[in-house]
N, CA, C and O atoms as a DFTB+ gen file, in Angstrom:
292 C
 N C O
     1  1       1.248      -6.260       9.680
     2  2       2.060      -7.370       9.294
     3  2       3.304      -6.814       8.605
     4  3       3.126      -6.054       7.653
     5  1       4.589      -7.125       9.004
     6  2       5.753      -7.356       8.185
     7  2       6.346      -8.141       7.219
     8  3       7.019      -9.041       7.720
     9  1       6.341      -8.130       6.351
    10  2       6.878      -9.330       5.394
    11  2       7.806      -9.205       5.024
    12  3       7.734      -8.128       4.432
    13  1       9.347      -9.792       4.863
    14  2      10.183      -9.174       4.553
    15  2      10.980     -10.811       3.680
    16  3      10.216     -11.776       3.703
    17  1      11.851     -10.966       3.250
    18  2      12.262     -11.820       2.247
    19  2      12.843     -11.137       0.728
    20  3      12.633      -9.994       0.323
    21  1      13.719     -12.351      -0.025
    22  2      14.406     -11.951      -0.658
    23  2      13.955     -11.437      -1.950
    24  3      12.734     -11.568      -2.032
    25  1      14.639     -10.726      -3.335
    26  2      14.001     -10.183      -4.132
    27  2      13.260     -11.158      -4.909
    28  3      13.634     -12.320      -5.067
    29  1      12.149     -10.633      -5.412
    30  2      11.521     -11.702      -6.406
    31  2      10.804     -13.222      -5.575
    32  3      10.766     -14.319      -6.132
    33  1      10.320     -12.970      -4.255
    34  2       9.936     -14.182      -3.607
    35  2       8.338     -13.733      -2.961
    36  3       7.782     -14.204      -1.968
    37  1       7.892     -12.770      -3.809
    38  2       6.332     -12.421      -3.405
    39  2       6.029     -11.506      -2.552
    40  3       4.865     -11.107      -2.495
    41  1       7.000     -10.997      -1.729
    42  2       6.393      -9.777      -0.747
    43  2       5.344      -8.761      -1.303
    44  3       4.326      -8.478      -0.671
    45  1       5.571      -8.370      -2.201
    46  2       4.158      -7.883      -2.394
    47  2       2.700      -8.368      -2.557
    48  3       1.720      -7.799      -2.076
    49  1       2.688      -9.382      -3.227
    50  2       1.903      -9.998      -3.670
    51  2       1.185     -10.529      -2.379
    52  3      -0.031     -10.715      -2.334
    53  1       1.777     -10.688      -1.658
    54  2       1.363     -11.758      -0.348
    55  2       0.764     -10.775       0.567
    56  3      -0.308     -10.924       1.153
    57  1       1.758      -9.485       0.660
    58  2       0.954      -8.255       1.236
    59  2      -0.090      -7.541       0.804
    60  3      -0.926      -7.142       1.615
    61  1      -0.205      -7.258      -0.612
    62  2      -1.868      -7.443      -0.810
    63  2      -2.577      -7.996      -0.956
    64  3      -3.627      -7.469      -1.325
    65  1      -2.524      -9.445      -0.774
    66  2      -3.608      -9.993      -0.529
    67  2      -4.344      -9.618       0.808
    68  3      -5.501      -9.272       1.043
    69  1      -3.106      -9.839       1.688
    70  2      -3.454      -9.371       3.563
    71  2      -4.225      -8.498       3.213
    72  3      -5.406      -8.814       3.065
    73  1      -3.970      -7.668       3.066
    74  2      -4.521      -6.154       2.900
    75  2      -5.883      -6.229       2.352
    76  3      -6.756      -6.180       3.219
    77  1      -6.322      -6.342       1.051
    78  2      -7.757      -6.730       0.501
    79  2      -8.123      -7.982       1.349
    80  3      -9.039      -8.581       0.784
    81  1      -7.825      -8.460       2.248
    82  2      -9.120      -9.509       3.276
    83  2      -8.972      -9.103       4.338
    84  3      -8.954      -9.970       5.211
    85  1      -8.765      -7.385       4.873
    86  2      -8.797      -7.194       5.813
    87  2      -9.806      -6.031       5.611
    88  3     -10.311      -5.671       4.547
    89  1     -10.034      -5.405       7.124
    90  2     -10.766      -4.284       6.894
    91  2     -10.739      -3.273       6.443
    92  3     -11.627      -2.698       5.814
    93  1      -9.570      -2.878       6.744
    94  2      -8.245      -1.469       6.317
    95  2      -7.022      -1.801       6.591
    96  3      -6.496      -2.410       7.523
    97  1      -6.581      -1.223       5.469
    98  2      -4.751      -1.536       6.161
    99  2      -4.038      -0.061       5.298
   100  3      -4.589       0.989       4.966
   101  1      -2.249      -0.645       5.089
   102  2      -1.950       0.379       4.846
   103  2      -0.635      -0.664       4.175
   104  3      -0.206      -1.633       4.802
   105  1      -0.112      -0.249       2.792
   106  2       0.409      -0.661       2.239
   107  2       2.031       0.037       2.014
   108  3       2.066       0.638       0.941
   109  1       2.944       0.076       2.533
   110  2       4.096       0.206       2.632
   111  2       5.327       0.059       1.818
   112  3       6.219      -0.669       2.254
   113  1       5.476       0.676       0.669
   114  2       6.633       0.029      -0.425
   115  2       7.778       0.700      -0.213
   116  3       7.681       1.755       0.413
   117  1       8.858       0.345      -0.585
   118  2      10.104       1.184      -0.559
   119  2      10.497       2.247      -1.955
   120  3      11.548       2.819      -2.247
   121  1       9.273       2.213      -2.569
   122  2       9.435       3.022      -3.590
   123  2       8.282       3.870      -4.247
   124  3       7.187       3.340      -4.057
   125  1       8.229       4.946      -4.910
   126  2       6.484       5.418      -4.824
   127  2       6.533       5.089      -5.953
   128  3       5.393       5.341      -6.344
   129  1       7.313       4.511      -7.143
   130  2       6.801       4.252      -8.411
   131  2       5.725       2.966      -7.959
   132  3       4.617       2.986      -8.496
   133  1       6.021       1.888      -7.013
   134  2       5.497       0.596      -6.593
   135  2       4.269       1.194      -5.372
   136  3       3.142       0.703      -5.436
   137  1       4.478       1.927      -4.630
   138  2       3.344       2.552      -4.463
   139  2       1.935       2.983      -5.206
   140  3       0.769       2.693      -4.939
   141  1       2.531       3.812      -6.269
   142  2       1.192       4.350      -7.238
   143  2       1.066       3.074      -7.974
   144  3      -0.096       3.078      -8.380
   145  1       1.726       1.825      -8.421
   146  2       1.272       1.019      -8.913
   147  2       0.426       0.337      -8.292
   148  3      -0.390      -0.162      -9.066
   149  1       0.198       0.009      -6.876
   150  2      -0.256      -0.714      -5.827
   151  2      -1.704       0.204      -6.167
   152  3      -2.693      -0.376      -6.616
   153  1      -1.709       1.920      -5.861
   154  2      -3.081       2.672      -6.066
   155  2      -3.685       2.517      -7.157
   156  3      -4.908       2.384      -7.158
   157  1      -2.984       2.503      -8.266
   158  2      -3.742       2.218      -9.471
   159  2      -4.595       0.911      -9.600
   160  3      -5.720       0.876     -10.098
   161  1      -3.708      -0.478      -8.933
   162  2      -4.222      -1.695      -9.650
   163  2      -5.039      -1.752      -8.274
   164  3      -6.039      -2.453      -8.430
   165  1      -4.937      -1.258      -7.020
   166  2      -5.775      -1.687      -6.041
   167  2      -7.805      -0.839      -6.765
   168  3      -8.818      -1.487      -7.030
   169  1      -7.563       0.956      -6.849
   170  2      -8.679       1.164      -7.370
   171  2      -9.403       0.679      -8.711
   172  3     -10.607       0.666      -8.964
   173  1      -8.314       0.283      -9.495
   174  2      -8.912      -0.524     -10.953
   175  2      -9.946      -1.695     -10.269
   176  3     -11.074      -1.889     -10.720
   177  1      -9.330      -2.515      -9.001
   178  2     -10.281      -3.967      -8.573
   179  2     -11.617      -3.162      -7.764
   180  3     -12.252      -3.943      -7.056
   181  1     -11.942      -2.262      -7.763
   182  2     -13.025      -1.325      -6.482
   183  2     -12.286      -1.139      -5.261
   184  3     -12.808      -0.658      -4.254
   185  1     -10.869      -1.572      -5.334
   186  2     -10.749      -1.290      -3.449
   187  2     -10.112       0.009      -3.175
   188  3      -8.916       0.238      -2.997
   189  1     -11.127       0.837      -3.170
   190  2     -10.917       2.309      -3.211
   191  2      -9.883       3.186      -2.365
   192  3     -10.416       3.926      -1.538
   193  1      -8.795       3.214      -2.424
   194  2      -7.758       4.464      -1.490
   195  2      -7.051       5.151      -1.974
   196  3      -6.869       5.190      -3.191
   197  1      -6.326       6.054      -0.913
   198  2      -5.637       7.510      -0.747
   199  2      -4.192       6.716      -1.557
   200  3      -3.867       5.555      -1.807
   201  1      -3.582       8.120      -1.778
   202  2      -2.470       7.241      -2.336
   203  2      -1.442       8.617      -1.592
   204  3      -1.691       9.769      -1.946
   205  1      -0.076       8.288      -0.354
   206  2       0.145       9.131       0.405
   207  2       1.824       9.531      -0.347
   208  3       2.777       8.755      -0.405
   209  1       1.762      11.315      -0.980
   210  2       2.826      10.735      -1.405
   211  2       3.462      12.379      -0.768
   212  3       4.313      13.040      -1.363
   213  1       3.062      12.625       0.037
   214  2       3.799      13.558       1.420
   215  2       2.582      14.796       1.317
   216  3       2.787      15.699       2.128
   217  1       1.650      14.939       0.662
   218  2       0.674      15.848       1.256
   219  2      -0.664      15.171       1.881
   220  3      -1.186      14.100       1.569
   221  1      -1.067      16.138       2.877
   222  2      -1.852      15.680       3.584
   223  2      -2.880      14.717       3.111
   224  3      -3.507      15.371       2.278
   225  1      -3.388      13.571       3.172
   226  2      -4.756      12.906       2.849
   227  2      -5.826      12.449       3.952
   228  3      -5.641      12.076       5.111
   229  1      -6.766      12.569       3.363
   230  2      -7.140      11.295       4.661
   231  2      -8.775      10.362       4.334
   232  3      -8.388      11.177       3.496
   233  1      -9.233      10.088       4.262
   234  2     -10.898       9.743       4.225
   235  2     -11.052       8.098       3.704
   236  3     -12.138       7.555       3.499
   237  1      -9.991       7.583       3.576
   238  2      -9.810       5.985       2.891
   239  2      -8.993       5.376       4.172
   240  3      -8.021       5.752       4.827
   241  1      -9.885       4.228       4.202
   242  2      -9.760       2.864       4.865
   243  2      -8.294       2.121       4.367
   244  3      -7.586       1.388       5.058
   245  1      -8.040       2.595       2.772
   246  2      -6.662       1.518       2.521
   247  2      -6.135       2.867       2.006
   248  3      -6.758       3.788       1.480
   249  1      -4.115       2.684       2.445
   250  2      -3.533       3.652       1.591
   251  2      -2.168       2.756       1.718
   252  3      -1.616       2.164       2.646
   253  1      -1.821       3.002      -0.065
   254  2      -0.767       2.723      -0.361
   255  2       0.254       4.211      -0.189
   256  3      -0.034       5.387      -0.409
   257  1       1.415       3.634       0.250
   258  2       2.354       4.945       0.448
   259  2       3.811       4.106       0.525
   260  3       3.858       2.876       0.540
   261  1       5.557       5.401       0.594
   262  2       6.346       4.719       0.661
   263  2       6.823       4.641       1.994
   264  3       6.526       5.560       2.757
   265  1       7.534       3.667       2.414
   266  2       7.647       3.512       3.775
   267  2       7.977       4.940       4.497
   268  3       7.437       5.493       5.455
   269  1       8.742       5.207       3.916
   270  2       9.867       6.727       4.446
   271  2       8.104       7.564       5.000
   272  3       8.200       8.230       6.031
   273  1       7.247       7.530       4.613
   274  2       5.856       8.567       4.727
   275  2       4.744       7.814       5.898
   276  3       3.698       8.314       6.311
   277  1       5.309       6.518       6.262
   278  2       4.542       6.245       6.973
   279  2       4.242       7.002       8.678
   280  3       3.276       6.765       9.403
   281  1       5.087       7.682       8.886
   282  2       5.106       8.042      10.442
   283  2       4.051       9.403       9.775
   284  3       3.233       9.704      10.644
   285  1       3.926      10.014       8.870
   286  2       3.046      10.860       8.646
   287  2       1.575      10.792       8.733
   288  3       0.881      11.804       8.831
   289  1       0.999       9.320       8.689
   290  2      -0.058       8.862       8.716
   291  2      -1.020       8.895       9.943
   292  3      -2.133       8.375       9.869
């Protein structure tokens, strides 16, 4: 899923939800400070993942990362 819209109108919020009612996904920010925030508050709830911030990972169903790192995946 793409979500895209103006600042301050929920794109994130709306994208993790997608994400936690799905099976796996992969979470996409334009920034890795909002990335590792996404890893932190996603493993604080149990939803356990990689957090991709240009070295290799792999063994998790969900990973937050910044867009620029996604073709690495």
């Amino acid at each position: 899923m793409y979500h895209a819209g103006p600042t301050n109108s929920g794109k994130t919020y709306t994208a993790l939800q997608a994400m936690r009612g799905a099976a796996s996904g992969v979470y996409c920010g334009p920034l890795r400070l909002l990335a590792m925030e996404v890893y932190d508050t996603c493993n604080a709830d149990g939803l356990y993942c990689n957090l991709i911030t240009g070295a290799a990972c792999a063994g998790s169903l969900w990973v937050p990362c910044r867009a620029a790192l996604l073709s690495q995946l």
